[in-house]
Structure formats: structure tokens, C-alpha cells
C-alpha positions in Angstrom: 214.5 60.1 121.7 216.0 62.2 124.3 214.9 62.2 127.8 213.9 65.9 128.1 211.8 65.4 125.0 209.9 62.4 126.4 206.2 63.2 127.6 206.3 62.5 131.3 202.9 60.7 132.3 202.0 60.3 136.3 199.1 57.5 136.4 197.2 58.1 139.7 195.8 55.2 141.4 192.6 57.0 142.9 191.8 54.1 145.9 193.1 53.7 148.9 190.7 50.7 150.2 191.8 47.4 151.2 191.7 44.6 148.5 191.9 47.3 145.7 191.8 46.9 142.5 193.0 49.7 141.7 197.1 48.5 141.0 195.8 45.9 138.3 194.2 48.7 136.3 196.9 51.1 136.9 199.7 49.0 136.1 198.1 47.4 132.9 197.9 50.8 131.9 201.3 51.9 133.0 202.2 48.7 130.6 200.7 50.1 127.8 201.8 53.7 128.0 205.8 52.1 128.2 205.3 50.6 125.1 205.6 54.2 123.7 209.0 55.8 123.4 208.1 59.5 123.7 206.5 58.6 127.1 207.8 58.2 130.7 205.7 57.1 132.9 205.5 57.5 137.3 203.0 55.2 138.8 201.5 57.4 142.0 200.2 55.5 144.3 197.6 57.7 146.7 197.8 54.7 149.0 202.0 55.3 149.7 201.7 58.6 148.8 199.4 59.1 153.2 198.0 62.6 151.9 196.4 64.1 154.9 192.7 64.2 155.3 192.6 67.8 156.9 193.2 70.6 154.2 195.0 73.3 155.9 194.4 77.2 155.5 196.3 79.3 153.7 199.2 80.5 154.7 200.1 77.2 157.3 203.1 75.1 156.2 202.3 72.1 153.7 202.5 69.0 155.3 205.7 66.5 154.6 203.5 64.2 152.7 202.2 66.9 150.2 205.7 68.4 149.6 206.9 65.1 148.9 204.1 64.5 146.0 204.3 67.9 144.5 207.5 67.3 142.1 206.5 64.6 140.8 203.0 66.1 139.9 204.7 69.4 138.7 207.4 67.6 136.1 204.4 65.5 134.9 203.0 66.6 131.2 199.6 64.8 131.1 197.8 62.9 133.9 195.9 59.2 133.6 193.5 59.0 136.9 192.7 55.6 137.6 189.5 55.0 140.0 186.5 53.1 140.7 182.9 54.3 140.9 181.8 54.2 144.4 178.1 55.2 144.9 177.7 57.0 141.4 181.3 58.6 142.1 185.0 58.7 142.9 186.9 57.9 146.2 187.3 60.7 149.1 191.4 60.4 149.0 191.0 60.9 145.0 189.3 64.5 145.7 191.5 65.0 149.0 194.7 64.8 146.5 193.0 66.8 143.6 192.5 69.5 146.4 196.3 69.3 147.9 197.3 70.7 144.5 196.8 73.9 142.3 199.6 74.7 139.7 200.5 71.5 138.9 197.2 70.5 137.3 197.2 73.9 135.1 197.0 73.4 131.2 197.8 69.9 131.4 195.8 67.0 130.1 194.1 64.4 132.1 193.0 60.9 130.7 190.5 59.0 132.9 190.4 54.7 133.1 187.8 53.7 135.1 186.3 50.7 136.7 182.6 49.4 138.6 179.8 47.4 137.8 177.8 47.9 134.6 178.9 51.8 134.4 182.0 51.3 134.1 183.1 53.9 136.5 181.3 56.9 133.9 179.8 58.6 136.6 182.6 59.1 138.7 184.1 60.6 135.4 181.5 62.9 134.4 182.3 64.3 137.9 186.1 64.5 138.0 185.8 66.1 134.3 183.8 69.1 136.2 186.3 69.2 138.8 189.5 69.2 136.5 188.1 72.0 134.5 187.6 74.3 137.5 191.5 73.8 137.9 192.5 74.5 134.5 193.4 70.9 133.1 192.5 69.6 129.7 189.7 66.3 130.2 191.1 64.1 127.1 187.9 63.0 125.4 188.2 59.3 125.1 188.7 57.2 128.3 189.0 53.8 129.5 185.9 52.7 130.9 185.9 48.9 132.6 182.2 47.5 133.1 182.1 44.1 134.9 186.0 44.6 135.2 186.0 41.1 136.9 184.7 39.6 133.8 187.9 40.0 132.0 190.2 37.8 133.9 191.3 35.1 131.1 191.2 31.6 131.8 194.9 31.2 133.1 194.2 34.2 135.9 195.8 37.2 133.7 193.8 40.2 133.7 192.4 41.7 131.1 191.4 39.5 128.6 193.7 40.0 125.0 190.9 40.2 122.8 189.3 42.7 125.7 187.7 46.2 123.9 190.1 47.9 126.4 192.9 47.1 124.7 192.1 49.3 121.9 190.5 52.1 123.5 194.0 52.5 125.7 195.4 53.1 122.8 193.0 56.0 121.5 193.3 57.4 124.7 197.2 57.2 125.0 197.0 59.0 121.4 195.0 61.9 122.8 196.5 62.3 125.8 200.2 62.3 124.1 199.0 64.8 121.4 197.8 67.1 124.0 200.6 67.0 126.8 203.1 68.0 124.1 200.6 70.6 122.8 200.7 72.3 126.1 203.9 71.5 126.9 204.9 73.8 124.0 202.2 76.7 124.9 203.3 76.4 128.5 206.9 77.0 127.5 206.2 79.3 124.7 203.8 81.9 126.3 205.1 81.6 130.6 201.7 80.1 131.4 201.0 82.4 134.6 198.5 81.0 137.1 195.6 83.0 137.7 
């Protein structure tokens, strides 16, 4: 398969906290979704990435850090946010990135794996779903969830289990979010998707 027709996939890691466990979940992921010719994957790391915490008005030059992220959000197809649940919802840096950027979320598709304790990270979800349909993305409709993530280290320290349920729903969710980023990818090209 030819590079230009790969799907390119940025996986977000949403926390910025010390001892994170946010990298494990990503890059699991990032392992499955490599497994899959048509994909590309770019691991974005919010944590590297040093977005400002101040939003600026409009008009007032973008900072370094935000110009830096910006192509590699725009040339993505389809997005996979990675984040815990903290307090019934997702990190501050998660929704200070979301808020950096406009266009390149627009008719995209987002997939969601998240982690916490018995939740599984759901309620931060349920929120970013609102939030990613006031900018114009596509929410795929299966996720990862992760409940008790720390209860799926295996016996010789790798993480997550094989015979773990996530396994399986990774790959429903890699399906959707595949079908969809070429979907839009076409429509986008087809009919010059203007931003409103």
C-alpha cells in the first residue's frame, strides 16, 4: 500500500502528571494500530508537546509550541485520545490542547481508550464526546474502556493481560475508526470541506 493511501492516525496521550500511566496505554495501542498496513501511526505526547496554559485572543501570534503541533494534527485522518478519568473527567492539558486547535479536528474521527478505577475512564468520555461534536469531529462509537487498569498486569510484569477483553475491543474500535477516517478523508477531498 502506498504511503499517501495509508490512514494517518495521531494517538494523543491526554496526561501530563508525574508517574503517568498514560504511555503504557498509548503505546499498547499504538502497537495494535501498526499491526494494520493501511495505518500510520504518530504517538503525541501532550507532556513533550509544553502547550501553553494561557489561550491567547484572537488575532495575537500562536505560540512556538502550538505551531509546532499543528501539522502533525492537520495531516492526521482519525484521532485515538488516550486519558484517564480524574474526578468524573479528563485532564486540564487534554482540554487546553483540544482548545489550541480548530480546523484540524473538522470532519475527522476520534476513537477514545480510557483508563480509572471501576469506570473505566466513561465519564471523562461522555464529556470529550460533547466537546468533539461542538468542533465538528466524528466520536467513533466503540472505545476502549480500562477498569481496574492495574489489574491487568500479567504475572511476568507485561501489561495488559493477553487473554485481557481489551484486546478485542481495540480491534472493533481500530475497525471503526479506519472505516471512518477514509470515509472523510474522501468527502473532505471530494467536496473542499470549508470551515464554518
Amino acid at each position: 500500500m502506498a504511503s499517501d493511501e495509508r490512514l494517518r492516525v495521531a494517538v494523543i496521550i491526554g496526561s501530563t502528571r508525574s508517574g503517568r500511566f498514560g504511555p503504557t496505554v498509548a503505546e499498547w495501542f499504538a502497537a495494535q494500530a501498526r499491526r494494520r498496513r493501511e495505518l500510520e501511526v504518530d504517538v503525541v505526547d501532550l507532556a513533550e508537546a509544553r502547550l501553553p496554559e494561557v489561550l491567547i485572543d484572537e488575532g495575537e501570534e500562536l505560540p512556538a509550541e502550538v505551531r509546532t503541533l499543528a501539522p502533525r494534527l492537520a495531516a492526521a485522518d482519525g484521532f485515538v485520545v488516550v486519558t484517564p478519568e480524574y474526578n468524573h473527567s479528563f485532564p486540564a492539558p487534554l482540554k487546553t490542547a483540544i482548545d489550541w486547535y480548530y480546523a484540524e479536528w473538522q470532519a475527522k474521527p476520534v476513537a477514545f481508550v480510557s483508563y480509572g478505577r471501576e469506570s473505566g475512564g466513561l465519564h471523562a468520555v461522555a464529556q470529550l464526546r460533547e466537546i468533539f461534536a461542538v468542533l465538528r469531529a466524528v466520536a467513533v462509537t466503540e472505545a476502549v474502556s480500562l477498569p481496574c487498569y492495574w489489574d491487568l498486569f500479567d504475572a511476568d510484569g507485561s501489561w495488559p493481560k493477553r487473554g485481557a477483553s481489551c484486546h478485542a475491543a481495540a480491534g472493533i474500535t481500530l475497525d471503526q475508526l479506519s472505516w471512518w477516517a477514509r470515509t472523510l478523508r474522501t468527502a473532505r477531498n471530494d467536496h473542499q470541506w470549508r470551515q464554518p
